[in-house]
KOLZA-429755 format. One line per field, with one value per residue (C-alpha): residue number from 0; x, y, z. Coordinates in nm, 2 decimals, padded with zeros to 4 digits. Each point is the difference from the previous one (the first is absolute). Layout:
KOLZA-429755
drenvo: [NUM, ...]
xx: [X, ...]
yy: [Y, ...]
zz: [Z, ...]
end
This chain:
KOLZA-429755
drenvo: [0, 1, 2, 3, 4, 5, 6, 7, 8, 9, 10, 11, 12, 13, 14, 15, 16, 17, 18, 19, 20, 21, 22, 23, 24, 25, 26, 27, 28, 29, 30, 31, 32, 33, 34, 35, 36, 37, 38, 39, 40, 41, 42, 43, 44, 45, 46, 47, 48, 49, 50, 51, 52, 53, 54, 55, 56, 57, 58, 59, 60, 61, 62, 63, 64, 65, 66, 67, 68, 69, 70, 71, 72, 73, 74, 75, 76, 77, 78, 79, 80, 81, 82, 83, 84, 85, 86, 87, 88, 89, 90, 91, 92, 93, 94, 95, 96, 97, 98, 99, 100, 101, 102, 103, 104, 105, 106, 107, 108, 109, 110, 111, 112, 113, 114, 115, 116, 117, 118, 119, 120, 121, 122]
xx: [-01.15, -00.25, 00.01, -00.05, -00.21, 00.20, 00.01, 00.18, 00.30, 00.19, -00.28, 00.09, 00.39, -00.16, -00.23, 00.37, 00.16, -00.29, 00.01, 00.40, -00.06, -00.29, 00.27, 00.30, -00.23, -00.13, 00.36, 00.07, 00.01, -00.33, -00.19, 00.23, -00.28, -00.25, 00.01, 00.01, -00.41, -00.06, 00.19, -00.17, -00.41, 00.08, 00.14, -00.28, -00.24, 00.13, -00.19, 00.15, 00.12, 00.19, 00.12, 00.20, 00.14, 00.16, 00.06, 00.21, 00.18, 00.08, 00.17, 00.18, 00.18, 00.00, 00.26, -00.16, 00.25, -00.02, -00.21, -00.26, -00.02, -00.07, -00.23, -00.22, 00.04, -00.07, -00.37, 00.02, 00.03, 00.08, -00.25, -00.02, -00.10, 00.36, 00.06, 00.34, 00.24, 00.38, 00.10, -00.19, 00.07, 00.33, -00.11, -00.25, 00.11, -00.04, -00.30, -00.14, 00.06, -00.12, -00.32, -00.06, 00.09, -00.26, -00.27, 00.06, 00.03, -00.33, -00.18, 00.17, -00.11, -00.36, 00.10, -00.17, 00.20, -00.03, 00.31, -00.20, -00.37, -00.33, 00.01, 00.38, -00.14, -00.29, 00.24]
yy: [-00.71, -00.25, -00.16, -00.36, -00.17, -00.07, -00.43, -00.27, -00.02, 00.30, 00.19, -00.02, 00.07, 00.31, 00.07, -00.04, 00.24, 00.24, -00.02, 00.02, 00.32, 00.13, -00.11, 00.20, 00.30, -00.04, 00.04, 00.32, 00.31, 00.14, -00.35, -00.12, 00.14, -00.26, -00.38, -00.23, -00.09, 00.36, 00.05, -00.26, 00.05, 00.37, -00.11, -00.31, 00.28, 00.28, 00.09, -00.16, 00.31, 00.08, -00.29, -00.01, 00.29, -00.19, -00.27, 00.23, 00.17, -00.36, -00.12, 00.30, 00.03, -00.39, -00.25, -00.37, -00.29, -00.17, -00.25, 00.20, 00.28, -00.34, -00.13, 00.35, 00.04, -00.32, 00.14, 00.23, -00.04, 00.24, 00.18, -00.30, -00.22, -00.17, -00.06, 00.17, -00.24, 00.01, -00.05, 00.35, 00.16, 00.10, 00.24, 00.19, 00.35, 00.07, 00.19, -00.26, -00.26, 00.24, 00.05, -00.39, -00.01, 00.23, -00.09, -00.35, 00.07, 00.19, -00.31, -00.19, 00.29, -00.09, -00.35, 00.02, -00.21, 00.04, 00.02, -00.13, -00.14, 00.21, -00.21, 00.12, 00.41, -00.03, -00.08]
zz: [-01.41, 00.18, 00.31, -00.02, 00.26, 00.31, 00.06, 00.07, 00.24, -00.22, 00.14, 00.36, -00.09, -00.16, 00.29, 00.23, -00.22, 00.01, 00.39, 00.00, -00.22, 00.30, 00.29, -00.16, -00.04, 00.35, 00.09, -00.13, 00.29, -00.10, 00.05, 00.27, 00.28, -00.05, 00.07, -00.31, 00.08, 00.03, -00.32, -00.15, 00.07, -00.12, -00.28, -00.08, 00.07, -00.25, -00.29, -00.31, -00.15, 00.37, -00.03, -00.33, 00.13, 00.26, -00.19, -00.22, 00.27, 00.15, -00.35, -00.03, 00.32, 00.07, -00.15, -00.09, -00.09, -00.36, 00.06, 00.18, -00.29, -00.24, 00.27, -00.08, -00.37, -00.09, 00.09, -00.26, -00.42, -00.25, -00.25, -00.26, 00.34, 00.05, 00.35, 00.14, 00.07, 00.14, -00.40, -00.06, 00.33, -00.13, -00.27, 00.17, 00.18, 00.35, -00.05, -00.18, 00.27, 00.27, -00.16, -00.04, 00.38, 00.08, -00.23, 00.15, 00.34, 00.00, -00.10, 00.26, 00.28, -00.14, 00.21, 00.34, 00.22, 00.42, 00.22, 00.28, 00.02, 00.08, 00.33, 00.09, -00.10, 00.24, 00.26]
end
């Protein structure tokens, strides 16, 4: 599978579900401790590898709606290049569609966007 490049305004539904997966995870017990921008940085500053792992946690034990599970596969197409559509969706397993939510998603954690500006940190 390959992960196509992340643009357009499908990208930022697919950065919403990515962040949606993060929030869900961020409200399970054993994340519960830290704020959301706590959360967050030590999650924008995780290895990659440390982060698929979370990623992968986070889709297991966090429910997205329909349209945000499209939102992320539509990054992602099948071994002959075909991008994954909602027509496809349905004949793929749940491992399949987990691993296309991960693969995607750890592009999208590659996306370094601030909660609040360098000025607002110094403060």
């Amino acid at each position: 599978m390959k992960v196509l490049e992340l643009k357009g305004y499908k990208s930022l539904k697919a950065l919403n579900a990515f962040h949606s997966l993060m929030l869900g995870l961020k409200m399970l017990p054993s994340y519960m401790g830290e704020s959301y921008e706590e959360f967050f940085e030590r999650v924008a500053d995780m290895a990659p590898g440390d982060q698929e792992k979370l990623i992968r946690e986070a889709a297991l034990f966090v429910e997205l709606n329909e349209d945000e599970v499209q939102a992320l596969v539509g990054f992602c197409a099948d071994k002959n290049g075909v991008p994954y559509s909602p027509e496809n969706l349905k004949n793929l397993g749940p491992d399949q569609i987990h691993e296309i939510i991960v693969a995607v998603c750890s592009e999208i954690a590659k996306i370094k966007i601030n909660l609040v500006t360098e000025a607002e940190k110094k403060n």
